[in-house]
C-alpha positions as a printed NumPy array, in Angstrom:
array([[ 37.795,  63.374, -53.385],
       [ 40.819,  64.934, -51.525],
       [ 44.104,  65.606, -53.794],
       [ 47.765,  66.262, -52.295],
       [ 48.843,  69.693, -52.998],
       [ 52.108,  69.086, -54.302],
       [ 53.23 ,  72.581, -54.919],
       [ 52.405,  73.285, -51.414],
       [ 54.638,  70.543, -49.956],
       [ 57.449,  71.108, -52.534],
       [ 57.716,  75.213, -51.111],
       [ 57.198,  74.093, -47.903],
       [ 60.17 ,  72.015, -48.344],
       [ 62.372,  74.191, -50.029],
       [ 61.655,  76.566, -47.074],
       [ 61.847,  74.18 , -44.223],
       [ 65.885,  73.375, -45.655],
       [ 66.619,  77.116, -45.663],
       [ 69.723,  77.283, -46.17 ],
       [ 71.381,  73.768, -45.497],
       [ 72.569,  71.81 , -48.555],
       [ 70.188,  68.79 , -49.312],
       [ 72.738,  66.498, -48.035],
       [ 72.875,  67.938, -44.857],
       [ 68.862,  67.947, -44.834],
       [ 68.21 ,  64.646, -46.313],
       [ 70.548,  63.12 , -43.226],
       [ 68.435,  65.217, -40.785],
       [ 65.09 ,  63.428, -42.646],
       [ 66.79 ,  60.142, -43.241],
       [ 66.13 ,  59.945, -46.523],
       [ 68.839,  59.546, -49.394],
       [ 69.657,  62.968, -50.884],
       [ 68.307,  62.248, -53.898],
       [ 65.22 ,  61.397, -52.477],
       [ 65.196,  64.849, -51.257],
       [ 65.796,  66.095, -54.692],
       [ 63.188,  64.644, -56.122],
       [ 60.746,  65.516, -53.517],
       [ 61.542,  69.485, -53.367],
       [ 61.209,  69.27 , -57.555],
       [ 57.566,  67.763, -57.086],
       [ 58.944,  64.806, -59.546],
       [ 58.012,  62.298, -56.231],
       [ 55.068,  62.218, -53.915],
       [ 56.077,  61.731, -50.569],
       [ 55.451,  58.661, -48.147],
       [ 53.088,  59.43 , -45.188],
       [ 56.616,  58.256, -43.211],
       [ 58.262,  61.467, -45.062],
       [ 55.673,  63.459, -44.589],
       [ 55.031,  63.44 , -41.055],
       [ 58.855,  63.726, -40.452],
       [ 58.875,  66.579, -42.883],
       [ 55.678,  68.167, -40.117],
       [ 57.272,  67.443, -37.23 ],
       [ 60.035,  69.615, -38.169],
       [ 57.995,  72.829, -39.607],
       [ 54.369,  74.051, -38.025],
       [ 52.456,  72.568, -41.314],
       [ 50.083,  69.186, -40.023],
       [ 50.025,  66.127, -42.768],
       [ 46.461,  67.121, -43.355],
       [ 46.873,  70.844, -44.335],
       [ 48.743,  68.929, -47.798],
       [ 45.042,  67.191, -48.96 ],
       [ 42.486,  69.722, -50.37 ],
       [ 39.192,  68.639, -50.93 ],
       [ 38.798,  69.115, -55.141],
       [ 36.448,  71.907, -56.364],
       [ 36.637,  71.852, -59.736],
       [ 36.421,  68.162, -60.821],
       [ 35.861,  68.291, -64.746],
       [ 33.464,  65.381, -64.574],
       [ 30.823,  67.333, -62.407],
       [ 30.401,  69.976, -65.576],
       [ 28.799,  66.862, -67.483],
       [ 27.264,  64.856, -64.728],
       [ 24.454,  67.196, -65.481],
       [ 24.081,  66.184, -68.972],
       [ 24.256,  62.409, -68.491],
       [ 21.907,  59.989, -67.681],
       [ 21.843,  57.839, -64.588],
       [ 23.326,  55.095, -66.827],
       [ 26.271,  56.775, -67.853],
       [ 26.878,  58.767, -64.463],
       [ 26.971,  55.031, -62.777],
       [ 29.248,  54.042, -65.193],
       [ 31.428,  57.366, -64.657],
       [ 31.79 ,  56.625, -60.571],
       [ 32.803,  53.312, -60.978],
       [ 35.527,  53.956, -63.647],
       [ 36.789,  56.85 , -61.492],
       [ 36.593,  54.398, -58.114],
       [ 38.897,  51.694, -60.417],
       [ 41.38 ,  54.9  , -61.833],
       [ 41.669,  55.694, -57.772],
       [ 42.618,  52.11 , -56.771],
       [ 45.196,  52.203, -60.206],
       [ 46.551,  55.65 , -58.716],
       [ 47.076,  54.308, -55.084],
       [ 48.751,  50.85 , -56.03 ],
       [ 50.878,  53.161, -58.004],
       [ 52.052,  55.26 , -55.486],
       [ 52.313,  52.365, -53.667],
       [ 54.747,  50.873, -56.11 ],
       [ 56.76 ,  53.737, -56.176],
       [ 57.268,  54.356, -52.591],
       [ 58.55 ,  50.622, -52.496],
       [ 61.03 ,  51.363, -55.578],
       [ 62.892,  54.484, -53.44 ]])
């Protein structure tokens, strides 16, 4: 499973604006400003929209933001469980995925 690495866009970002005010910056993107805000303090994921505009500007591609996860806390005890329980375990991480996208999905409607 591939996770966006937040931290990585939010410094990217910082970087990227330099030394315009977010105002300025946010016009360039054409997003509000306190979009911007919110984006550079890691308190919103962006839209694939933002990000690619946010790429196009810098040398970073959208795909250099997903990292494959390494240290998943459920593969320490999928080696203790039986085939039962790891069954149950994929498909109650498959529904928490679907509940995480329709939430981001909610979100990115709401800004």
């Amino acid at each position: 499973m591939k996770s966006f690495n937040l931290e990585k866009f939010c410094n990217d970002l910082v970087s990227l604006r330099g030394e315009k005010t977010q105002a300025i910056f946010a016009k360039e993107l054409n997003i509000n400003r306190s979009t911007l805000s919110l984006l550079e303090s890691g308190k919103q994921v962006p839209s694939l929209e933002i990000l690619n505009k946010v790429c196009n500007l810098g040398t970073v591609q959208p795909n250099e933001y997903f990292l494959e996860n390494q240290n998943d806390g459920l593969l320490y005890l999928m080696g203790t469980l039986d085939d039962n329980d790891k069954e149950k375990i994929d498909e109650m991480m498959e529904r928490i995925n679907i509940k995480e996208k329709y939430e981001m999905l909610s979100r990115r409607c709401m800004s």
